[in-house]
C-alpha positions in Angstrom: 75.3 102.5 91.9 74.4 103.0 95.1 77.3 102.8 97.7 76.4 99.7 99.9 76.5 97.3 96.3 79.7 99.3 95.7 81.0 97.6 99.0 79.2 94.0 98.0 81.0 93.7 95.0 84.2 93.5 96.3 85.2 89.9 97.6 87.0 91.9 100.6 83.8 92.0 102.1 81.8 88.9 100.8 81.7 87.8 104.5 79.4 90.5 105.9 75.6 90.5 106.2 73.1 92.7 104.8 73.0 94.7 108.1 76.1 95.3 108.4 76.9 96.1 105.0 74.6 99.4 105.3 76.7 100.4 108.7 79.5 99.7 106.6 78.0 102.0 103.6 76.9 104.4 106.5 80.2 106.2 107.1 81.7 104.9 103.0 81.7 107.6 99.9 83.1 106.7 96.2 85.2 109.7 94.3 86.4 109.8 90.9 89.9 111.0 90.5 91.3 112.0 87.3 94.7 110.6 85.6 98.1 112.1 87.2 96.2 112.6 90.4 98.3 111.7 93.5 96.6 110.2 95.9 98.2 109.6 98.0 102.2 110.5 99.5 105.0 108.3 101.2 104.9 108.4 105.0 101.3 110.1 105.0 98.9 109.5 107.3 95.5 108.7 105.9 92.5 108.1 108.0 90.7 106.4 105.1 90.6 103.2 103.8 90.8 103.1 99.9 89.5 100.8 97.7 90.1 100.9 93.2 86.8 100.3 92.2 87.3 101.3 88.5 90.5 102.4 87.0 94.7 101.9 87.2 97.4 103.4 89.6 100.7 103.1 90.5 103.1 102.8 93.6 106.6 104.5 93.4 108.6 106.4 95.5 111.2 109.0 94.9 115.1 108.9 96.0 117.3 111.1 97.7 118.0 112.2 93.2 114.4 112.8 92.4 114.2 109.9 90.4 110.8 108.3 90.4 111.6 104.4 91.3 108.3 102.6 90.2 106.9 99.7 92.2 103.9 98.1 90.7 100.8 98.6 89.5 97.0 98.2 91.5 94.7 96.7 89.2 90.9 97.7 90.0 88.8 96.0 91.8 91.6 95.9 95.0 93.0 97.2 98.0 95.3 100.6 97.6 96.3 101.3 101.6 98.5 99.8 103.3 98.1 97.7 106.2 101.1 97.6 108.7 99.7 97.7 111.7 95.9 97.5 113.3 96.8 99.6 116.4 96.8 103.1 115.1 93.3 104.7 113.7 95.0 105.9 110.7 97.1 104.3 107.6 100.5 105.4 106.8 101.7 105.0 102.9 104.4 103.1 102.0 104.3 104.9 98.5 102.7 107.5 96.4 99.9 106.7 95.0 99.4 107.8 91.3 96.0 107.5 89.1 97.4 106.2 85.5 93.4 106.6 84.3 90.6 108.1 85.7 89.5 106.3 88.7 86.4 105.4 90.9 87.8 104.7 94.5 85.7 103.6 97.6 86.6 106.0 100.9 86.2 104.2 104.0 86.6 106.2 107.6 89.5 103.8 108.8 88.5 104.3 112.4 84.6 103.8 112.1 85.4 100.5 110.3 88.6 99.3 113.4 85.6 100.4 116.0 82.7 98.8 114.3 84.3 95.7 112.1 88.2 94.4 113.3 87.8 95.2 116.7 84.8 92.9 116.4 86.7 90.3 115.1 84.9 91.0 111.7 86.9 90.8 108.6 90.3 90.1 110.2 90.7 87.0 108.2 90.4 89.2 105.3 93.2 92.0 106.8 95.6 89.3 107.6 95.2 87.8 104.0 95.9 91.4 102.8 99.0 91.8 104.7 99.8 88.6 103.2 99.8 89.8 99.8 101.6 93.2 100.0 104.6 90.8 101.8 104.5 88.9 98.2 104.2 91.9 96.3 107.6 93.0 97.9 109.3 89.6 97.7 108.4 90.1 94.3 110.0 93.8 94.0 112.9 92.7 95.7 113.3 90.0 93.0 113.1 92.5 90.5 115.6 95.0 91.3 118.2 92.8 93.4 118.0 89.2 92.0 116.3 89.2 88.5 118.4 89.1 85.3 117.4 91.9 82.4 115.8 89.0 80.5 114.0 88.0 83.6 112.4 91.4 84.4 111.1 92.2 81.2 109.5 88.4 80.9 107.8 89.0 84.2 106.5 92.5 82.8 105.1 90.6 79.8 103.7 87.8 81.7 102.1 89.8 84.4 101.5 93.3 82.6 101.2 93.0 78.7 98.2 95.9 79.1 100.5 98.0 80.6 103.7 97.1 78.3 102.1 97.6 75.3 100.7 100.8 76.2 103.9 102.3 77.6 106.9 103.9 75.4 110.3 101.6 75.4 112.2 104.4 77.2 109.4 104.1 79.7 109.3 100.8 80.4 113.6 101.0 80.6 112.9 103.5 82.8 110.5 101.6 85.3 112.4 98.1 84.7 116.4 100.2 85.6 117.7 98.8 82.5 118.6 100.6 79.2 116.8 100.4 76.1 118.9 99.0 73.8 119.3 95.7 76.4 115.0 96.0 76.2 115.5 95.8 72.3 117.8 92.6 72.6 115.5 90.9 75.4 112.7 91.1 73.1 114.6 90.2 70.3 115.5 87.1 72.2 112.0 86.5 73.1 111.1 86.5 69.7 113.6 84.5 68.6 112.6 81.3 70.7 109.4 82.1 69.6 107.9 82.8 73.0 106.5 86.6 71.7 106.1 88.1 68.8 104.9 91.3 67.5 101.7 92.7 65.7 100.5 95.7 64.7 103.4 97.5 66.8 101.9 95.6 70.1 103.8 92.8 71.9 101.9 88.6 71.7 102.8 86.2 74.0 103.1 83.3 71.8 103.7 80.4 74.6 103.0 81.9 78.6 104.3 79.0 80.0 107.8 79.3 78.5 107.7 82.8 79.4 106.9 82.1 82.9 109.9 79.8 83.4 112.1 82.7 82.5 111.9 84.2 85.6 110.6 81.4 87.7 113.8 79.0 86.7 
């Protein structure tokens, strides 16, 4: 595909005309990265803008133990950088970046774009809409780890990433979630139990997604 309907497809730049869709495509590239990849590293400064075209990664960081404290997933097609600020010409991660499958990502020169598009006033809708997200996506980590009962992490796992759940090893997704495996055994149990999941062919159902919703929402 040829890169300026690469940059059409995504609704992050719906907005733009034709014309400036090709400047846009002018100083773009798309690479394909293969699963384990890191793309990227906490505090580094990138002077692209990336884009998951095709593909799965993850955000995590590392502690002070070496322990790998996952974050959340980016679901392709969507925004990977992160946006803090629009005064420097370059991005700084908040996380690593990690390709869970091989991956088609869109490779924007950050500066060309604040020259040619924000500082125009072009897309800054879009940008502030972004920011916007990524504060949810931590309201929503923050509820995870500090608020969230074991029963409520595991529902919102289900309810937002049943892909990713059933693909994953319990002692992985004890791992990511900080809570041991046998309370993962009992939650599911549970779920099963008030008939919210169930389980076939060694893969996880969801049975009723509004009940399972209210676990975590309540």
């Amino acid at each position: 595909m040829h890169i300026k309907n690469f940059i059409s497809s995504l609704d992050f730049f719906s907005s733009l005309q034709d014309d400036e869709l090709k400047l846009l495509a002018s100083f773009s590239s798309v690479k394909n990265y293969t699963k384990d990849y890191v793309l990227t590293y906490e505090k580094e400064k990138n002077p692209s803008l990336l884009f998951l075209m095709k593909g799965l990664v993850k955000a995590y960081k590392i502690d002070k133990y070496n322990n790998e404290i996952f974050l959340h997933y980016i679901y392709a097609p969507s925004l990977i950088s992160d946006i803090s600020t629009l005064k420097d010409d370059f991005l700084t991660s908040f996380a690593n970046i990690s390709i869970l499958e091989d991956s088609e990502i869109l490779v924007i020169e950050y500066k060309k774009f604040k020259d040619n598009f924000l500082k125009k006033g072009l897309l800054c809708n879009t940008f502030t809409n972004e920011i916007i997200l990524k504060s949810q996506q931590l309201q929503s980590l923050i509820n995870r780890e500090f608020v969230f009962s074991s029963v409520a992490k595991v529902a919102m796992m289900l309810h937002d990433n049943l892909e990713i759940f059933n693909k994953l090893k319990k002692s992985e997704i004890s791992l990511m979630l900080n809570i041991q495996p046998e309370t993962l055994s009992r939650v599911l149990s549970r779920l099963k139990r008030d008939n919210i999941i169930d389980s076939k062919n060694a893969k996880i159902v969801i049975l009723d997604s509004e009940a399972l919703l209210s676990v975590y929402e309540e």
